[in-house]
C-alpha positions as CSV (number, residue, x, y, z in Angstrom):
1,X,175.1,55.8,-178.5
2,X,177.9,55.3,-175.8
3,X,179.6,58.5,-174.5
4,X,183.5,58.5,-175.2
5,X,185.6,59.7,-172.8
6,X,189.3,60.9,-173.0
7,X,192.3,59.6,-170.6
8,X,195.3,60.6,-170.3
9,X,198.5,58.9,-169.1
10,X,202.0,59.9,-168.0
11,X,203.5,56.5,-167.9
12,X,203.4,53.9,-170.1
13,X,200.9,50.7,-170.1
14,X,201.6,48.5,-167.5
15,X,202.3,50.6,-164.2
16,X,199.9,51.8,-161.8
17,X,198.3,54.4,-163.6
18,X,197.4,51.8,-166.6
19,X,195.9,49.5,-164.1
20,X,193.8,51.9,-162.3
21,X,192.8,53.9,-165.8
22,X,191.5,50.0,-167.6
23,X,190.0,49.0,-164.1
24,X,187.8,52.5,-164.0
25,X,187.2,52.1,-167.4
26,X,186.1,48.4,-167.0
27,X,183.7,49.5,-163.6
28,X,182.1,52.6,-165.8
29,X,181.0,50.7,-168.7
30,X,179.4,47.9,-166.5
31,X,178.1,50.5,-164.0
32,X,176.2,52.0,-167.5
33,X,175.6,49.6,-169.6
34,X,178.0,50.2,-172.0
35,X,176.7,53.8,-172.3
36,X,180.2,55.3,-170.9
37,X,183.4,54.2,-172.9
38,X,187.3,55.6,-172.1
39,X,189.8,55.5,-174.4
40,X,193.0,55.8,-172.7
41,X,196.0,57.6,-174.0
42,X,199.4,56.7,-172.2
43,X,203.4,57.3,-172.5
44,X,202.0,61.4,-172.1
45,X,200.6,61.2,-175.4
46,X,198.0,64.1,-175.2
47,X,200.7,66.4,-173.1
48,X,203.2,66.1,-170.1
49,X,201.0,66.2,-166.9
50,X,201.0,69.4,-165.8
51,X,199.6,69.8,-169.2
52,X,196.5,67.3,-168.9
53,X,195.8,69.3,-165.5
54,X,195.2,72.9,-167.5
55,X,193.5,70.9,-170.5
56,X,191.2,69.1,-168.1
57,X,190.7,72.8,-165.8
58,X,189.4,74.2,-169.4
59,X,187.4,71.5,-170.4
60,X,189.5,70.1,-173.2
61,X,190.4,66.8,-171.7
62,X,188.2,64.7,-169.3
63,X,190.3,62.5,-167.2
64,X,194.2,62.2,-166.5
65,X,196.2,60.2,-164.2
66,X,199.2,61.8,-162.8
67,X,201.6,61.9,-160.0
68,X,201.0,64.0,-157.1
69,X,203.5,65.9,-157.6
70,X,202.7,67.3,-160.8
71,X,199.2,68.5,-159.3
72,X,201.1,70.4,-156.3
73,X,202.1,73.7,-158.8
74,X,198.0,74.1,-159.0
75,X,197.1,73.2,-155.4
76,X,200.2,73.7,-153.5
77,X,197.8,72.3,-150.0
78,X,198.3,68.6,-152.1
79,X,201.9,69.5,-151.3
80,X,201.4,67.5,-147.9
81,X,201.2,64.1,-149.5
82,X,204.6,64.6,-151.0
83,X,206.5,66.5,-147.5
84,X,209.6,63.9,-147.4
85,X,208.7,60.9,-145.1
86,X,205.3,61.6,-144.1
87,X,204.0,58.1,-145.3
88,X,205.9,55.5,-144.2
89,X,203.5,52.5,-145.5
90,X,201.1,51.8,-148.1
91,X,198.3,51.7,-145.1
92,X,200.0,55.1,-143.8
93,X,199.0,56.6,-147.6
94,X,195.6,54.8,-147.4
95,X,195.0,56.7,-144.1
96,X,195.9,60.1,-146.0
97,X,193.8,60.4,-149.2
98,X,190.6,58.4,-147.8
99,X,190.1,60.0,-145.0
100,X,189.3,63.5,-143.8
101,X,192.5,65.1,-144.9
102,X,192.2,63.5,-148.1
103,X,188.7,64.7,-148.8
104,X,190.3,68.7,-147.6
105,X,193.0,68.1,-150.2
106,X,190.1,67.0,-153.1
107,X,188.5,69.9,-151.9
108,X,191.2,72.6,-152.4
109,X,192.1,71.1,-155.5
110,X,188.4,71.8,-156.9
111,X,188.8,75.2,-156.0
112,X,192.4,75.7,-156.9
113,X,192.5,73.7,-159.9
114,X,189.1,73.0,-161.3
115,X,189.9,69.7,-161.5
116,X,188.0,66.8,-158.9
117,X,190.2,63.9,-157.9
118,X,187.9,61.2,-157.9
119,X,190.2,58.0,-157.3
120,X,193.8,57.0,-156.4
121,X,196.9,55.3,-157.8
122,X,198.9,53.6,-155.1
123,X,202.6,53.1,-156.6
124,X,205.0,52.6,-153.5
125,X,207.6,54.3,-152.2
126,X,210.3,56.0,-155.3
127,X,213.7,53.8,-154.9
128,X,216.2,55.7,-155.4
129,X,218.4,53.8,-159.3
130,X,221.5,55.4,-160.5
131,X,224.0,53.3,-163.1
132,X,227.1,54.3,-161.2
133,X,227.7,52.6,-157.5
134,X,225.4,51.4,-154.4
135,X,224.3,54.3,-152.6
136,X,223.6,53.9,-148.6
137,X,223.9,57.3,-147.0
138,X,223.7,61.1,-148.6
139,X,227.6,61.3,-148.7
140,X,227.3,58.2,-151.3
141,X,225.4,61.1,-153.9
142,X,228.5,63.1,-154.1
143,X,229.0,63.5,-157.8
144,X,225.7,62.2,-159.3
145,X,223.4,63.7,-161.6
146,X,220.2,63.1,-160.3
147,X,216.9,63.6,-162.3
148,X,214.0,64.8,-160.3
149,X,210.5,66.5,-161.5
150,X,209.6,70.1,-161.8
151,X,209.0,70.1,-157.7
152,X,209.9,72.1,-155.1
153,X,209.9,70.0,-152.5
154,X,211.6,66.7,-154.0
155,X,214.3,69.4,-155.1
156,X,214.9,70.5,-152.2
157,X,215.2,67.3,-150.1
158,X,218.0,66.1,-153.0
159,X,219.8,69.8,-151.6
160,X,219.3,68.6,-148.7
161,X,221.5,65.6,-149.0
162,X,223.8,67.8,-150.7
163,X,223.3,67.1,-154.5
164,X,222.1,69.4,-156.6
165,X,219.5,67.8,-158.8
166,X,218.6,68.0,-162.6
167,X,214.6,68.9,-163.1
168,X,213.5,67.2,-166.2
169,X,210.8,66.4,-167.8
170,X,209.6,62.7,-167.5
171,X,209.1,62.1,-171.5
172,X,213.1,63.1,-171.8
173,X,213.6,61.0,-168.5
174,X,214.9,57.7,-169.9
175,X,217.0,59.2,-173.0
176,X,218.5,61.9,-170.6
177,X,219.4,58.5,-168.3
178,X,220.7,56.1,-171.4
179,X,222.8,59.2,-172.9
180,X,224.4,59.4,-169.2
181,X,223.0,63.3,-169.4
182,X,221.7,62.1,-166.0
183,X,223.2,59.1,-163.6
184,X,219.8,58.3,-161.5
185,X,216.4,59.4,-160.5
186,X,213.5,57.6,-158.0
187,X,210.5,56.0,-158.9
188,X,208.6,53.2,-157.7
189,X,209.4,50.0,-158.7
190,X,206.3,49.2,-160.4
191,X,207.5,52.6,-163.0
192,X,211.0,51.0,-163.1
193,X,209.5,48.2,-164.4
194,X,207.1,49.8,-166.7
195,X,209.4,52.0,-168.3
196,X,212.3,49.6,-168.5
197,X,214.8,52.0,-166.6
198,X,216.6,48.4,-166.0
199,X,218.2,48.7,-169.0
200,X,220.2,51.7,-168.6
201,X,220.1,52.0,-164.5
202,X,221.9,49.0,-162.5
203,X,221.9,50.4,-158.5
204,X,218.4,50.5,-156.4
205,X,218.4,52.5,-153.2
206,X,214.9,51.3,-151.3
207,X,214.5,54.7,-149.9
208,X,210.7,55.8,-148.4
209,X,210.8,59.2,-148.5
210,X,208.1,59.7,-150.4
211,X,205.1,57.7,-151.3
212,X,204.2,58.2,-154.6
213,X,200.4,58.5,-154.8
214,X,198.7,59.2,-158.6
215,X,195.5,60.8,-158.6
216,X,192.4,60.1,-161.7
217,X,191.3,63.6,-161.7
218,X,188.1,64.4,-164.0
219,X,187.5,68.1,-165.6
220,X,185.1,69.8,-163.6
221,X,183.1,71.6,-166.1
222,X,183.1,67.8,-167.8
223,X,181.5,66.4,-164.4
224,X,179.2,69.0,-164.2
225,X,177.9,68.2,-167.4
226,X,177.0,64.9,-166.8
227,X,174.0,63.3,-165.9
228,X,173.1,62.5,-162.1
229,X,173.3,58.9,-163.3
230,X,176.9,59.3,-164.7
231,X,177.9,61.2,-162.0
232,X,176.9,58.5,-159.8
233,X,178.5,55.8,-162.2
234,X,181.9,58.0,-162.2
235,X,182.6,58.4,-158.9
236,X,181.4,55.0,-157.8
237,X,183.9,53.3,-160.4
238,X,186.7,55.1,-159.3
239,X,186.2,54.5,-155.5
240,X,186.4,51.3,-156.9
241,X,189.1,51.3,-159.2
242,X,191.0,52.9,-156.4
243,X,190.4,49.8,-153.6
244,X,191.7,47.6,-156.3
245,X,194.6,49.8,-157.3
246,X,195.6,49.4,-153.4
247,X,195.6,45.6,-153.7
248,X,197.2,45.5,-157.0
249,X,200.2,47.1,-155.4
250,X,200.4,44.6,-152.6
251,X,199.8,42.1,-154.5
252,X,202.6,42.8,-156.8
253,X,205.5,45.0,-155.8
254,X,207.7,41.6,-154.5
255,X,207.4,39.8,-157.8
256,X,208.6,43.5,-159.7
257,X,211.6,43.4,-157.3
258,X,212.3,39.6,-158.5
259,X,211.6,40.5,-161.8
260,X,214.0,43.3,-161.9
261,X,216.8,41.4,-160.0
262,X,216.8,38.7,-162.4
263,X,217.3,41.5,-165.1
264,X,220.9,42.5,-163.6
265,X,219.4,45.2,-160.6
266,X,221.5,45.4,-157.5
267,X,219.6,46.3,-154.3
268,X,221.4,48.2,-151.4
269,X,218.9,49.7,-148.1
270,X,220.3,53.3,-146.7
271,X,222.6,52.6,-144.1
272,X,221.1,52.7,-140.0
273,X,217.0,52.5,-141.3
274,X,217.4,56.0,-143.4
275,X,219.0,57.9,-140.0
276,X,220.7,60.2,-141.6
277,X,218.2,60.8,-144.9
278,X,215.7,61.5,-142.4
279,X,217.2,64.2,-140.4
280,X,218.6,66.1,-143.4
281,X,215.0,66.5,-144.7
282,X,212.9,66.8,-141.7
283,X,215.3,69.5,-140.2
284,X,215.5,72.1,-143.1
285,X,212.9,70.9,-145.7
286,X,210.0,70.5,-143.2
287,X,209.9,74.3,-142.5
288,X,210.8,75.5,-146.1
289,X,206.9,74.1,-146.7
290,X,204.9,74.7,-143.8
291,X,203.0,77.8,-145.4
292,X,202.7,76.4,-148.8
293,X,201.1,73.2,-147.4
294,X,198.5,75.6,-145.2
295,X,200.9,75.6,-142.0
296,X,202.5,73.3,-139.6
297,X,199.1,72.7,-138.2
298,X,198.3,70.3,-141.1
299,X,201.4,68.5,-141.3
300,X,201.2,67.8,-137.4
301,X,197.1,66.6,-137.8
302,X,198.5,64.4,-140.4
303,X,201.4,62.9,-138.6
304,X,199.0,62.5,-135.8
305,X,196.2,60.9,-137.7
306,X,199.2,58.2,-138.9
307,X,199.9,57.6,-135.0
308,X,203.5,59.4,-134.8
């Protein structure tokens, strides 16, 4: 009799969480015979994220994929992966979650949360798409409505550059952006794609501030039920799932950007590399978050792990 696991998914088939949630789902059935199956649950069917992290801490649901972000309110230490331009490359966010800081961050997350993060999305940097005008430098914002999640430190960095963005949740996200209740919002391509935002956004901004990074986090209790076998099957799958989830990314993002070219996007890059985006944040929103993030010690260990 196979086990049946539960997965939940914020964005819709075909982005990054999709591939890594069928790939781990793929790996634990061959790791077990069969004995493990996933049924996977996308488009924020069983909850918006923040949701599936308090189901999954009480036992009620046993995996979710989910941006970063939306972990950060339980574990504000996971903050650090999302402090505005921090990564600066795919092999910069590689560096982050699979090394030693990474392992800190699954740590406090356990204890924080009761939730493990076994495995990683890798999605890219969020682009910056409005329907209104090119945008190259902050004074290009002036006037938008700009859609950002329920986090602190994404909202701030939007002050920052002297907007004043709209938190909303990511299941009203595209209606709020075809009714016009909202002009823009970033997300990686790869979710640009996914959820069709081509059709009702036309500008891209490549900005990098952040990286956006999706973790497959498994209900403690759930994990501590398992067998030493399935344990061992989990976590290998999704240190799997997670190397192929890196590759996916590179292997794909160029022919999304065709893709969504072809479709009618326009592509702009922020005026003098991102000068003046970069100074705005890492002048004022920097020190807003030391504390939360566990002090300016971590963000300095990090910048110096990434060679900077």
């Amino acid at each position: 009799m196979a086990q049946t696991y539960k997965m939940a998914l914020g964005d819709a088939a075909g982005g990054t969480q999709w591939e890594l949630g069928t790939k781990f789902t793929e790996l634990l059935a061959e790791k077990t015979g069969r004995k493990a199956k996933v049924d996977l649950f996308p488009n924020g069917q069983l909850g918006n994220e923040q949701d599936t992290v308090n189901d999954a801490a009480i036992g009620l649901l046993d995996f979710s994929v989910l941006a970063i972000n939306n972990v950060t309110p339980f574990s504000p230490t996971v903050g650090l992966l999302t402090m505005p331009y921090v990564i600066q490359s795919p092999e910069d966010a590689k560096a982050l979650t699979q090394g030693k800081i990474g392992q800190e961050l699954v740590d406090n997350t356990l204890r924080d949360a009761g939730v493990r993060i076994i495995g990683w999305a890798y999605s890219g940097f969020r682009v910056l798409t409005n329907s209104k005008r090119p945008i190259e430098s902050p004074k290009d914002l002036k006037g938008l409505v700009i859609r950002v999640p329920r986090n602190e430190i994404m909202i701030a960095s939007y002050q920052a550059w002297g907007v004043n963005p709209t938190p909303m949740a990511w299941s009203e996200t595209f209606t709020g952006l075809q009714q016009g209740v909202v002009d823009g919002q970033d997300n990686p391509y790869i979710t640009v794609s996914a959820m069709k935002f081509n059709e009702v956004q036309k500008y891209v901004t490549n900005l990098r501030y952040i990286f956006s990074l999706e973790p497959l986090i498994i209900s403690e209790s759930v994990f501590q039920q398992q067998t030493p076998e399935m344990q061992k099957a989990i976590l290998e799958a999704s240190k799997e799932a997670t190397a192929y989830s890196y590759d996916y990314l590179l292997a794909t993002e160029d022919n999304i950007k065709k893709d969504l070219a072809a479709k009618g996007m326009v592509f702009t890059d922020p005026a003098n590399n991102e000068k003046e985006w970069i100074e705005k944040v890492t002048t004022t929103v920097w020190p807003k978050f030391y504390t939360s993030i566990g002090g300016k010690e971590k963000l300095d260990t990090a910048l110096t792990v990434l060679g900077r």
